[in-house]
DRENFI-188370 format. One record per residue (C-alpha): residue number from 1; x negated, y, z. Coordinates in steps of 0.001 Angstrom, whole numbers, plus 500000, padded with zeros to 6 digits. Layout:
REM residues N
+-----+--------+--------+--------+
!   i !     px !     py !     pz !
+-----+--------+--------+--------+
! NUM !      X !      Y !      Z !
...
+-----+--------+--------+--------+
***
This chain:
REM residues 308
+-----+--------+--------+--------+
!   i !     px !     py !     pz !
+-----+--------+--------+--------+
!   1 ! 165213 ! 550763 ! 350614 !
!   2 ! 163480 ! 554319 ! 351522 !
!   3 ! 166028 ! 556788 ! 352781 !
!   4 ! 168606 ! 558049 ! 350677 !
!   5 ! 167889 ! 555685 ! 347781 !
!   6 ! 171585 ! 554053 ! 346921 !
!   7 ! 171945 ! 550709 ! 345229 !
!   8 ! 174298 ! 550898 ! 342657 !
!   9 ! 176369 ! 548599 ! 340548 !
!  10 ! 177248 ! 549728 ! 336884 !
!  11 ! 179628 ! 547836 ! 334608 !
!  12 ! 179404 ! 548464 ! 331537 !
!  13 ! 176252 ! 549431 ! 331858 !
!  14 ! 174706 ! 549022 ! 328015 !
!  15 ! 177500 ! 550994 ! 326714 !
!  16 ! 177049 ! 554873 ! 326094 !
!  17 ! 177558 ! 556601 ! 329388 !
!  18 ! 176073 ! 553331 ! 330878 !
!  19 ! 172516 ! 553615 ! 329333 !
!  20 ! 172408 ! 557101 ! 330349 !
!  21 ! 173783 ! 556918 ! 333465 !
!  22 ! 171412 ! 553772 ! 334802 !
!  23 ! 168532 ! 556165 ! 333362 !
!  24 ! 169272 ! 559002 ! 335491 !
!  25 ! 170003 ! 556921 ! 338838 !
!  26 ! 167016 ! 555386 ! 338623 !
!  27 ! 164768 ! 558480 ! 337983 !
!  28 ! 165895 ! 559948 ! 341404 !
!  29 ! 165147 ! 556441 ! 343100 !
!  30 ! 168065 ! 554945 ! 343430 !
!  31 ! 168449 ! 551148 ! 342517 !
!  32 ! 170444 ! 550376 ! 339537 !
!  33 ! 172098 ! 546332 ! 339295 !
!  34 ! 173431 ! 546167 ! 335779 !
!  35 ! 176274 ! 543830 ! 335496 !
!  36 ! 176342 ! 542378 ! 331719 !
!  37 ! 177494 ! 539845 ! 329396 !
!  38 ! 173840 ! 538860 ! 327951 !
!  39 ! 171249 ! 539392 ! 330201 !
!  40 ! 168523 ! 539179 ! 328077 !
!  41 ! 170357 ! 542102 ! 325930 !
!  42 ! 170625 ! 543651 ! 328926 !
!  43 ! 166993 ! 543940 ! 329423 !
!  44 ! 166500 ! 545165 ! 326544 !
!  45 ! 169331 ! 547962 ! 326631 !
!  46 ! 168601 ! 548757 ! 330514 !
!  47 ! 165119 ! 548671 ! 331485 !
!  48 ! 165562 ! 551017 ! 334519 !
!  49 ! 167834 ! 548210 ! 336311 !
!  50 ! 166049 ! 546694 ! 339007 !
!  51 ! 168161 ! 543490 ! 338271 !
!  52 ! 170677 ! 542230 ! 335266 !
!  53 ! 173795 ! 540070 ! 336434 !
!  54 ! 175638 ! 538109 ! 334070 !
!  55 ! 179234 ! 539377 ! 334233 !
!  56 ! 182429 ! 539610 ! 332067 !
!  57 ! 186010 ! 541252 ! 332533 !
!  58 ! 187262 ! 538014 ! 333119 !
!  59 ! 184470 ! 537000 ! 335778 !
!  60 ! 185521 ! 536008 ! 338882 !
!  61 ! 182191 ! 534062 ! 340439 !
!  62 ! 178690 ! 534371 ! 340193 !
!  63 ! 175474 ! 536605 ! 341640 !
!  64 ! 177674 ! 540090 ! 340707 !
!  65 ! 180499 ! 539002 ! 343658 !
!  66 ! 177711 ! 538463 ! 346265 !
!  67 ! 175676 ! 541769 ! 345191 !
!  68 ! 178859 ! 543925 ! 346080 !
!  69 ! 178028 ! 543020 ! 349780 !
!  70 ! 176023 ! 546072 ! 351169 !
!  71 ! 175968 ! 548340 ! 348144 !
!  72 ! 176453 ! 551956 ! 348094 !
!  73 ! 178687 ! 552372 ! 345035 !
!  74 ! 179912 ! 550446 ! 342473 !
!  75 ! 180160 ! 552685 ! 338874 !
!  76 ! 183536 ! 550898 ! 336827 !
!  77 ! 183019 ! 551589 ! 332571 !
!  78 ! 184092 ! 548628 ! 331645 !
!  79 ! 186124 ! 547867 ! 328699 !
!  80 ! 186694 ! 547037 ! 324692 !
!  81 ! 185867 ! 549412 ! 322035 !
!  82 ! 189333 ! 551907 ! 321660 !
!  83 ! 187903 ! 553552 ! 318304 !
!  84 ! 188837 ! 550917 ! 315952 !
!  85 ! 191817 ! 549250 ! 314180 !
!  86 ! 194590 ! 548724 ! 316676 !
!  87 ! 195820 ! 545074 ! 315931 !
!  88 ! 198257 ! 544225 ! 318532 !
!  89 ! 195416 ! 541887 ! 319370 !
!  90 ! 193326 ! 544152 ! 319913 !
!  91 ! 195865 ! 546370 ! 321893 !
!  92 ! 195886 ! 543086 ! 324147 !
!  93 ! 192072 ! 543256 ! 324463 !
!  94 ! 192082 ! 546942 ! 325421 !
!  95 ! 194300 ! 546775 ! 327899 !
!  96 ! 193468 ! 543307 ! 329600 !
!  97 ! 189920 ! 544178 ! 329488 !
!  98 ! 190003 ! 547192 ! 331554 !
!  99 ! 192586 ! 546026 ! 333706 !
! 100 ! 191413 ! 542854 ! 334557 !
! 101 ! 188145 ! 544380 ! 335023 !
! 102 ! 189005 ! 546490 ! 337787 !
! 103 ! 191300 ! 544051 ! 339592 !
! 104 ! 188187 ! 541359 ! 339860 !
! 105 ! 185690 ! 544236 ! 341123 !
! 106 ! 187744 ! 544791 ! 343655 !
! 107 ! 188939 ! 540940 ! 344344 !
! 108 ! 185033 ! 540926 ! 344898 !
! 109 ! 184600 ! 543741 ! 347236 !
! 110 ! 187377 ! 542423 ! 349450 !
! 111 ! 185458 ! 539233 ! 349679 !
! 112 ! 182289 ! 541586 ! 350533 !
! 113 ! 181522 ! 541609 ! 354264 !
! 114 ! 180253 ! 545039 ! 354114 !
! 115 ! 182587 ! 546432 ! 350877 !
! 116 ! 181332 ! 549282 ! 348486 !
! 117 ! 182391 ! 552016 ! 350411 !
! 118 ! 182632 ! 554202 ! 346777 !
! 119 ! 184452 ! 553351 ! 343447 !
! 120 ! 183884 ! 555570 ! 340625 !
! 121 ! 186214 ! 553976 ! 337791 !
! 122 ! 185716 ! 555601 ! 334114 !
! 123 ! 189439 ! 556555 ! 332461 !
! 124 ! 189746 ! 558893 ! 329147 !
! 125 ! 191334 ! 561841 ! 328862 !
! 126 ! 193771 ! 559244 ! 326875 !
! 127 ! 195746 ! 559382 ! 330209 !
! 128 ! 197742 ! 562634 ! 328860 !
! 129 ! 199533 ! 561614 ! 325525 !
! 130 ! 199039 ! 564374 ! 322789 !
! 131 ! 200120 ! 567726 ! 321688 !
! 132 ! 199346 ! 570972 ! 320368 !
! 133 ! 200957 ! 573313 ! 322871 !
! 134 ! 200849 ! 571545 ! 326507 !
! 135 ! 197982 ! 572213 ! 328347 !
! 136 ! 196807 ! 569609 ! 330440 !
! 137 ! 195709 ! 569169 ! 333892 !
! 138 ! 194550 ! 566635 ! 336028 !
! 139 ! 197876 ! 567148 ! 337845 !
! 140 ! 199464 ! 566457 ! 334242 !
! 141 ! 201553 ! 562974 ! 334051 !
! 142 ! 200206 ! 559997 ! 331780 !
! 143 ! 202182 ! 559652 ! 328218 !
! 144 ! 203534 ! 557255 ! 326223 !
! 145 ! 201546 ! 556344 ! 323681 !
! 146 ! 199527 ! 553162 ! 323697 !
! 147 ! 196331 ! 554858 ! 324790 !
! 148 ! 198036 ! 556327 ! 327780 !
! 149 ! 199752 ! 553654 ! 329211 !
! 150 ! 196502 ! 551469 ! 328896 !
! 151 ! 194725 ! 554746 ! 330983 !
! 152 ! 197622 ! 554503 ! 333987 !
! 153 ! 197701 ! 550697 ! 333980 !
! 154 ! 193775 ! 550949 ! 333996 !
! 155 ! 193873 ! 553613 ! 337263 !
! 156 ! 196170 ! 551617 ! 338771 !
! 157 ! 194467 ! 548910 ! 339232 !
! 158 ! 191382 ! 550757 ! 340547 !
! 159 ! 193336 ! 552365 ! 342661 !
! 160 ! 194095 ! 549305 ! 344968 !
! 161 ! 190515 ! 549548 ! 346162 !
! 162 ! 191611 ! 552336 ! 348407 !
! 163 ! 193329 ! 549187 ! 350369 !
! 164 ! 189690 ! 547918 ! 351255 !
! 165 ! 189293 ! 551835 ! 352509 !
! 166 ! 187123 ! 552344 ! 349681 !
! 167 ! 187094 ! 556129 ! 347977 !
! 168 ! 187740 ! 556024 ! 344569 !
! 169 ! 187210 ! 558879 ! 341996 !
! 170 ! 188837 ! 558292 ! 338815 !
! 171 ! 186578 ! 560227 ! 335664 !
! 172 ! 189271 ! 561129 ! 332604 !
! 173 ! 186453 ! 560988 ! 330026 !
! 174 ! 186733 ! 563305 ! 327116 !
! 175 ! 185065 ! 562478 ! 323412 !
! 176 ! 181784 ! 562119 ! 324522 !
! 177 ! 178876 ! 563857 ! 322737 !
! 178 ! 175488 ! 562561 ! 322119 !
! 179 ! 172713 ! 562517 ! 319500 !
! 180 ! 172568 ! 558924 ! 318275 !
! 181 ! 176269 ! 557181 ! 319272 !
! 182 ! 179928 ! 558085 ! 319851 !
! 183 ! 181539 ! 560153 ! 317706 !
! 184 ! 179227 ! 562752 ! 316636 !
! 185 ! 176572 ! 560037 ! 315750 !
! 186 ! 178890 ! 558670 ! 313567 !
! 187 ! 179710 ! 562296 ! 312010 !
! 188 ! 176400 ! 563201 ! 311441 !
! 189 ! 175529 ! 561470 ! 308207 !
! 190 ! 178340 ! 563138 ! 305968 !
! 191 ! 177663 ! 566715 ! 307460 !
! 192 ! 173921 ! 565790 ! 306209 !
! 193 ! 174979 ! 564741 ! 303423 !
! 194 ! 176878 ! 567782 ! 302512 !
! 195 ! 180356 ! 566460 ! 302572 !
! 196 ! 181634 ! 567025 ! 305994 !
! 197 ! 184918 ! 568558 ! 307644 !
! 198 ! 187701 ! 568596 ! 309638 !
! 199 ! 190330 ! 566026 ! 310255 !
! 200 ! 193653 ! 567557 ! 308766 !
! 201 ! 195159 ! 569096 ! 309773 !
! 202 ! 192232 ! 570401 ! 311899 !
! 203 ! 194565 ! 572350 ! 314540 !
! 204 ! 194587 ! 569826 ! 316789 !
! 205 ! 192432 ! 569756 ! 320178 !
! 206 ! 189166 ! 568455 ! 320471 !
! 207 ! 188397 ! 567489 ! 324064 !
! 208 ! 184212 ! 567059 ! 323755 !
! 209 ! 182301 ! 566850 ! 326215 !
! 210 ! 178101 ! 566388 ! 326293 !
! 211 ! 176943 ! 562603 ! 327685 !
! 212 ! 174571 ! 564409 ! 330257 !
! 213 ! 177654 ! 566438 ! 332252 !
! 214 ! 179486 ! 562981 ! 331912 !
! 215 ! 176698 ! 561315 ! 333769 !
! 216 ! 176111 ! 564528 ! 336103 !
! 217 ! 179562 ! 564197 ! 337017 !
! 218 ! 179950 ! 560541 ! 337274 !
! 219 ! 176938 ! 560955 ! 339720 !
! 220 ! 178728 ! 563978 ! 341535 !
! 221 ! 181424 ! 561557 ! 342148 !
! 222 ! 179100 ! 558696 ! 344086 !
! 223 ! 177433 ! 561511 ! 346091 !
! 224 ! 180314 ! 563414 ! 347360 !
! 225 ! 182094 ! 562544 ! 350133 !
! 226 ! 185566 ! 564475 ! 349302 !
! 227 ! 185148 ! 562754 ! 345743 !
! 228 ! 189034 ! 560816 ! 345123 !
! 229 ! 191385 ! 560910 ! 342477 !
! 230 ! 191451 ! 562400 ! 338978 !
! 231 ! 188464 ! 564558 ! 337662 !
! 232 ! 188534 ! 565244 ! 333765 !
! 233 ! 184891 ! 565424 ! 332184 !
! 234 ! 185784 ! 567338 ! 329348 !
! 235 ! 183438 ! 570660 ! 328898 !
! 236 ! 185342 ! 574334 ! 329622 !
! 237 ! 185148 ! 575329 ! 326212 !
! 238 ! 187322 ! 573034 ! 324512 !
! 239 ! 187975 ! 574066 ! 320380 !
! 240 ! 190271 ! 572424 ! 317967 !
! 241 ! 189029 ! 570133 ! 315555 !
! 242 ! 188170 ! 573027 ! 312454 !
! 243 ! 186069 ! 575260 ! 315300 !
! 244 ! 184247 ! 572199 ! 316125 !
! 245 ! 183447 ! 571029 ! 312457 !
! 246 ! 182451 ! 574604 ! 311574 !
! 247 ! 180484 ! 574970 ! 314633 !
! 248 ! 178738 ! 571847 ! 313905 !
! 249 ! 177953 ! 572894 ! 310315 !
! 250 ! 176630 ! 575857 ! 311810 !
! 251 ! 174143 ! 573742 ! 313971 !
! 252 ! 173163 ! 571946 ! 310927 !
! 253 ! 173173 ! 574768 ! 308651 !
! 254 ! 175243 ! 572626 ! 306247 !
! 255 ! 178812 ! 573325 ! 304919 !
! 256 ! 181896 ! 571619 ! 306568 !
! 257 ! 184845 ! 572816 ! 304798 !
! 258 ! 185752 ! 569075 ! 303064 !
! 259 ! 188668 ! 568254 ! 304727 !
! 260 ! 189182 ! 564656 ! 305742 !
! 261 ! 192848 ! 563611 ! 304887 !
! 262 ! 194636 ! 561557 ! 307463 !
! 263 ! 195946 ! 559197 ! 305462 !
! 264 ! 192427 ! 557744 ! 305194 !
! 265 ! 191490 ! 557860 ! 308866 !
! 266 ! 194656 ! 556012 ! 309061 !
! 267 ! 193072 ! 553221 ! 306612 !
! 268 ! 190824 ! 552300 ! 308796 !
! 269 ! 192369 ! 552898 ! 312257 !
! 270 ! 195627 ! 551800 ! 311746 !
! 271 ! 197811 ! 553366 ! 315000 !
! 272 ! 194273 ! 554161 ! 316568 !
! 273 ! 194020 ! 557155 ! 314408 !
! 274 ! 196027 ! 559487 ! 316662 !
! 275 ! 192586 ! 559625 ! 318098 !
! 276 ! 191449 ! 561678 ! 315830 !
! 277 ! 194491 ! 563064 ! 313919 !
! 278 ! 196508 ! 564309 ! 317393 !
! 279 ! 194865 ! 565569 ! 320475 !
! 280 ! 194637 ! 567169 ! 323481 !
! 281 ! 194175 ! 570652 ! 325430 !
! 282 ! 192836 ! 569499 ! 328486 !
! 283 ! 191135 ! 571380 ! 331720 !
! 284 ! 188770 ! 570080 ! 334066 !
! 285 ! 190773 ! 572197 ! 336705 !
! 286 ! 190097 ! 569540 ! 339501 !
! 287 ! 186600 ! 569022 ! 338611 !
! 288 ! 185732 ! 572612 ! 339120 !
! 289 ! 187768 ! 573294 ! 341863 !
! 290 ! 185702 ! 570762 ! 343891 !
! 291 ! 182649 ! 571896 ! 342863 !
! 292 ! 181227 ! 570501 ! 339827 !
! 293 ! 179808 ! 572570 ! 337248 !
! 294 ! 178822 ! 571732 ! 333746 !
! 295 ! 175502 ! 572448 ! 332017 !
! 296 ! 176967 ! 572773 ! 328493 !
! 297 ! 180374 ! 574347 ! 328837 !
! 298 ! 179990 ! 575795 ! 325368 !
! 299 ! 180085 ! 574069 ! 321991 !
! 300 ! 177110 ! 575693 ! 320257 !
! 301 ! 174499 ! 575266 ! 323412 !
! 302 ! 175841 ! 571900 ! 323428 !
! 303 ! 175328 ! 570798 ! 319759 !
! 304 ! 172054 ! 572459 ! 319955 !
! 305 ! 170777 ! 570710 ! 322325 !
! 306 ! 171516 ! 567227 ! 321337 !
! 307 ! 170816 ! 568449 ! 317934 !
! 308 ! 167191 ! 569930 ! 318417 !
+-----+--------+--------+--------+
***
């Protein structure tokens, strides 16, 4: 490969952050290997990966083990959809996916003769619990709540890599913004349509941030050298959830003063609703600290741009 061009494993890779994150590795040259469950979906998802690999959470054979010999960094998103009903089967899928996910990467980097010498392993800004009042850092301890303890068990088990001498940066992923998926492409239609709003009680904390500083800082983690441990990607300006939904209106130039009753969120996300109903005031203290610096700390340039 020419000079400074990195090959690069992504899990996850036709998910969200994936898509956009194989796009912008490969338009600086680097070479993306996607590791998938359907490779012809793959394809189709990922065109900029110079190769597809069939791979699940539960893998523990195939092309993916032997790629992890010589590559430069291996990019960890793995895991099952958290924004739906939380059936205790599906708590069992959440948590087994990610975990088992990271503790076979890194079963097959120890089997690599030259290991990954870089793990950058996705985590959500779940990590923290909720509240209205605490202001968390990436120095904060986990929670208690289901969506926490899945976050430390999920760290945890990336953090073993470290064993193999490998640097791993953990990312604490807030509620990522972008155009056409996540969570504002699925508020879109009812602003649009005239009828949209807050969550009640619309106080609590909404921890955005935009998909291209995710990716930026994702990136930021593979490239620098002093790169370990915790880094939230949530933007600087974080708002509660009535500043975003009239900030969003704004954007739109529609109204957004129909509040959305929790009860009904609740409906259809059972104990997964906290979500959306609680949240969280958190910093990317660490993130900055090192170095890092977001494109869209602000709300309005944010929506704007995705929005345009």
């Amino acid at each position: 490969m020419p000079d400074g061009t990195k090959r690069i494993l992504i899990t996850g890779a036709t998910g969200l952050i994936g898509t956009h994150l194989a796009r912008a590795l490969a338009a600086r040259g680097d070479q993306v290997i996607a590791l998938v469950r359907n490779v012809d979906a793959g394809r189709r998802r990922v065109p900029e990966a110079s190769r597809h690999l069939s791979w699940s959470s539960n893998s523990t054979d195939g092309d993916w083990v032997s790629a992890m010999d010589g590559a430069d960094a291996v990019v960890n998103l793995a895991g099952a959809p958290i924004a739906k009903r939380w059936t205790q089967e599906h708590k069992r899928i959440a948590l087994e996916s990610r975990t088992n996910a990271a503790r076979n990467i890194i079963a097959a980097m120890a089997a690599a003769e030259a290991p990954p010498p870089v793990l950058v392993n996705a985590s959500a800004v779940g990590y923290y619990g909720t509240s209205e009042t605490e202001v968390f850092t990436e120095d904060s301890p986990p929670g208690h709540d289901f969506l926490a303890t899945t976050c430390a068990a999920w760290e945890q088990a990336a953090v073993a890599a470290e064993r193999l001498g490998t640097r791993v940066a953990r990312i604490r992923i807030g509620i990522v913004l972008d155009d056409r998926e996540g969570a504002l492409g699925r508020l879109l239609l009812p602003y649009r349509l005239f009828v949209g709003g807050p969550v009640a009680p619309g106080t609590q904390w909404f921890p955005w941030v935009h998909v291209e500083d995710v990716v930026r800082l994702i990136i930021w983690g593979i490239d620098t050298p002093g790169a370990s441990g915790p880094f939230n990607a949530v933007a600087p300006g974080i708002v509660r959830h009535r500043e975003f939904s009239r900030t969003l209106g704004r954007v739109l130039h529609r109204p957004a003063f129909l509040t959305v009753p929790q009860f009904a969120i609740r409906l259809i996300l059972g104990e997964g609703a906290l979500i959306l109903t609680e949240g969280q005031n958190v910093r990317a203290e660490r993130s900055q600290a090192a170095g890092f610096r977001f494109i869209y700390p602000e709300l309005t340039a944010a929506l704007q741009n995705l929005l345009k």
